[in-house]
C-alpha positions in Angstrom: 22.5 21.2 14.7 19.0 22.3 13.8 20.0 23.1 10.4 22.4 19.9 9.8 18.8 18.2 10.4 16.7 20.4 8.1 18.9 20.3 5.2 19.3 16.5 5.4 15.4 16.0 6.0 15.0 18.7 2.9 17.3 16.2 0.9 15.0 13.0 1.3 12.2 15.1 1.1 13.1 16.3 -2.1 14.5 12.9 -2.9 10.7 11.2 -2.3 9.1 14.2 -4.1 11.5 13.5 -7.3 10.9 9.4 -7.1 7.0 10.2 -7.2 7.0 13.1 -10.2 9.7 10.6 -12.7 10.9 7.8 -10.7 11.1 4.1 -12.5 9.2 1.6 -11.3 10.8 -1.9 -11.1 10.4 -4.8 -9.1 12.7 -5.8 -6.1 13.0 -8.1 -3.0 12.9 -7.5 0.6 16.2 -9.0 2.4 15.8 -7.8 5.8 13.7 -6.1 8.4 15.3 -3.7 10.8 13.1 -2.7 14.1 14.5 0.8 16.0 12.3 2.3 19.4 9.2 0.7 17.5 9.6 1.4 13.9 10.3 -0.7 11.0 12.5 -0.4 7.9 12.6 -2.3 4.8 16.1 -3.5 3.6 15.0 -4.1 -0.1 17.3 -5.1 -3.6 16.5 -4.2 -7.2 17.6 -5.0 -10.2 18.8 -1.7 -13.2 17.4 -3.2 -16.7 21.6 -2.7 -17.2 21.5 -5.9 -15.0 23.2 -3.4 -12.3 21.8 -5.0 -9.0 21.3 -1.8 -6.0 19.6 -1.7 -2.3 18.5 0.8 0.0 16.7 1.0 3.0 12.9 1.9 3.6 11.6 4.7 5.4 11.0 4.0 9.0 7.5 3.1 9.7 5.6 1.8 12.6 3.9 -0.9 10.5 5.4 -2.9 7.2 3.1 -6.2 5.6 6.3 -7.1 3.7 8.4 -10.4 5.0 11.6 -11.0 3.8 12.1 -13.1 0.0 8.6 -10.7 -0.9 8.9 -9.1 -4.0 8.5 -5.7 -3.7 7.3 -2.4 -6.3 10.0 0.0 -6.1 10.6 3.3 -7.4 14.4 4.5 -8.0 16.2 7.5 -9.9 17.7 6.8 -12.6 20.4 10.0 -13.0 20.9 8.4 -9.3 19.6 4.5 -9.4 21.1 3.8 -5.7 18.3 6.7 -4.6 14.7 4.6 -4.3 11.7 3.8 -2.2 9.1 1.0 -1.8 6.2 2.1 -3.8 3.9 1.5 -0.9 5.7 3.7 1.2 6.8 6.4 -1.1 3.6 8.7 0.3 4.0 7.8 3.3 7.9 8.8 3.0 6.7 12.5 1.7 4.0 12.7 4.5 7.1 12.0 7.2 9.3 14.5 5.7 7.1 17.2 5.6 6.1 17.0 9.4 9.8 17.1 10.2 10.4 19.8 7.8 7.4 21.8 9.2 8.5 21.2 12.7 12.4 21.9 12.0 12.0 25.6 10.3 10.5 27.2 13.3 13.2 25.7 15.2 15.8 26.3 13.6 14.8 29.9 13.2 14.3 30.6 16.7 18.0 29.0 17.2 19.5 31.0 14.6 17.6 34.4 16.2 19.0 32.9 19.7 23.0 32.7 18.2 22.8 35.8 16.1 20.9 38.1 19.7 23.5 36.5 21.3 26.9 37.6 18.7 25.2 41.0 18.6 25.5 40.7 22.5 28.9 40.4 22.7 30.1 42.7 20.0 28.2 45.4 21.9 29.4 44.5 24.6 33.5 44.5 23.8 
């Protein structure tokens, strides 16, 4: 479970890091505001120069000063143009990421110590 969690976080992690170093700024519009236990995410549409039209959903975060029909700065990818982030929150994406990376490792070691003690356990044991 612990390591489903870490890889996916490592994904979007990587994701944000990638969308900082080369992603293409463009400009998009925010449809829709979700709220979940306190925290916000942008619903947000943009436009490929292709005229290819993509969304994607925001980072949670406890505070947005978007309102929906606000034109937004987005950064997306283009080998992978459905893969962006607000502009705004693109740090704030990396800084979340990180946290949850930093907590996950140590417990997703300890798990993995836990299983593997216990496997060793019961092939001694038989």
């Amino acid at each position: 479970m612990f390591g489903i969690v870490l890889v996916h976080t490592y994904r979007k992690y990587r994701s944000a890091r990638l969308l900082q170093a080369s992603g293409i700024e463009t400009t998009g519009v925010c449809t829709f505001l979700s709220w979940h236990d306190g925290e916000a995410s942008v619903s947000f549409s943009y436009t490929l120069p292709d005229g290819t039209e993509h969304s994607a959903d925001s980072v949670h975060v406890h505070s947005v000063s978007v309102s929906p029909g606000d034109t937004v700065r987005v950064f997306y990818d283009a080998a992978s143009p459905e893969r962006a982030e607000l502009a705004s929150l693109l740090d704030t994406a990396l800084r979340i990421y990180r946290k949850t990376l930093i907590g996950l490792v140590p417990a997703t070691l300890l798990f993995l110590g836990m299983f593997l003690t216990l496997a060793v356990a019961v092939v001694i044991t038989m």
